[in-house]
RODRENVO-372784 format. One line per 4 residues: number of its first residue (from 0); their letters; for each residue x, y, z of C-alpha. Coordinates in nm, 4 decimals. Layout:
NUM	a	X Y Z | ...
This chain:
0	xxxx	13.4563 15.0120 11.6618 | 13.3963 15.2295 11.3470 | 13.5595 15.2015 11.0641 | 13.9238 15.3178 10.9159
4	xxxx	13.8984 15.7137 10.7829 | 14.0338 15.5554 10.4471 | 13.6578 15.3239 10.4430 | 13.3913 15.5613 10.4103
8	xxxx	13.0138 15.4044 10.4651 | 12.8316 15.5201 10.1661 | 13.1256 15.7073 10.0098 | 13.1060 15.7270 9.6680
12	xxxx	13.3590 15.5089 9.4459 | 13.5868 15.7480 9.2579 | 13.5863 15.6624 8.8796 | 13.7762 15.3115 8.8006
16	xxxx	14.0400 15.5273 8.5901 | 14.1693 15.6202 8.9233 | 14.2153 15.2471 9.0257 | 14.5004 15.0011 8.8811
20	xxxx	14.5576 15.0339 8.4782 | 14.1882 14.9869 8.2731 | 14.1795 14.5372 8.1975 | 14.4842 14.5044 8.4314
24	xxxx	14.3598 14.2386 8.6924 | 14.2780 14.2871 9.0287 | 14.5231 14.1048 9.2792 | 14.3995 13.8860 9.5420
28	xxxx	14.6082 13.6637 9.7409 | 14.4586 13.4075 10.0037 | 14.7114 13.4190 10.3244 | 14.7225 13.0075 10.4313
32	xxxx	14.4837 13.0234 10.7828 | 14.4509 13.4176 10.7645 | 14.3001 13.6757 10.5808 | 14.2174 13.7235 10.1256
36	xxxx	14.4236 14.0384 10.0630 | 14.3047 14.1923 9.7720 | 14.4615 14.4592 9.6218 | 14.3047 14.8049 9.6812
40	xxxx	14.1574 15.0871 9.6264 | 13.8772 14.8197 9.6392 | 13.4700 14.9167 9.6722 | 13.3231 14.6521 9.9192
44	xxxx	12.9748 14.5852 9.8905 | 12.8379 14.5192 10.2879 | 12.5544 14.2777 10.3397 | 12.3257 14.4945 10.3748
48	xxxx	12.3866 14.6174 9.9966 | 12.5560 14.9658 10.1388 | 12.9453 15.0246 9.9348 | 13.2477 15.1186 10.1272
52	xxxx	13.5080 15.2337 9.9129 | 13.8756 15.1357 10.0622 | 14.1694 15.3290 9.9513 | 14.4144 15.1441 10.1324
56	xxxx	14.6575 14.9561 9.8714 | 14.5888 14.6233 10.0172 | 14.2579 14.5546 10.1943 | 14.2603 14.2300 10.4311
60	xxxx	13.9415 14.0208 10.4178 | 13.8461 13.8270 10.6900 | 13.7982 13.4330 10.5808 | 13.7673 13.2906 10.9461
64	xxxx	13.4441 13.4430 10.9794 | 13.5527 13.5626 11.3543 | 13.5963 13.9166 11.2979 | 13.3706 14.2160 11.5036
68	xxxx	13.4635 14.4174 11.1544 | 13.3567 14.1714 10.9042 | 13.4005 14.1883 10.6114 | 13.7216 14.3146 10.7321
72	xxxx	13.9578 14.1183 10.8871 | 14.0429 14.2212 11.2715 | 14.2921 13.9487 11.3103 | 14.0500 13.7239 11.5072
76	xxxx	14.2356 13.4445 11.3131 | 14.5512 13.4607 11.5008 | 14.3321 13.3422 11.8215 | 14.2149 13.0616 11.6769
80	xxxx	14.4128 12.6908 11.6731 | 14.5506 12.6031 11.3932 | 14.5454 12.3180 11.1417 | 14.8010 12.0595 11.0620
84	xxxx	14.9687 12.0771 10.7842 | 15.0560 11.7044 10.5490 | 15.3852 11.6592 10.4858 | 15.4755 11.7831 10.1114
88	xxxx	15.5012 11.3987 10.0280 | 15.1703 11.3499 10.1914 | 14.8507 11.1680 9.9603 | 14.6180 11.4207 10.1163
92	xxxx	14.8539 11.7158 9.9199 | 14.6694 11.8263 9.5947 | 14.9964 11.9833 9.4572 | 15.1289 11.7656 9.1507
């Protein structure tokens, strides 16, 4: 499967003064049994050290290391079974 037209192997990131405001922080949100969505335009670096430069506005990161497009997540997740939750009153809940 190749890649989205807006992730370009070897592309060339554009300056950063075309990305989100200069010291504003990048958002990244982890999805609860899914995906780290990080907020684009985003330059991933591949394992084998190559850049792809996303311009998407939210790039999805695969975390349940099933994807065929890692490190991009292909929804292999959703197949997968999922983990019980504890109850909010639950011990095992690390939320104060």
């Amino acid at each position: 499967m190749s890649p989205s037209p807006d992730v370009r192997p070897g592309a060339v990131p554009p300056a950063r003064a075309e990305g989100p405001a200069r010291g504003a922080p990048t958002l990244v949100r982890p999805l609860d049994d899914g995906p780290m969505l990080v907020e684009g335009p985003v330059d991933v670096v591949m394992p084998d050290g190559s850049v792809r430069h996303c311009e998407r506005p939210m790039v999805a990161l695969c975390t349940c290391r099933r994807s065929k497009r890692a490190p991009f997540c292909d929804t292999s997740h959703r197949h997968r079974q999922r983990r019980p939750r504890p109850a909010a009153d639950s011990p095992e809940d690390p939320t104060p």
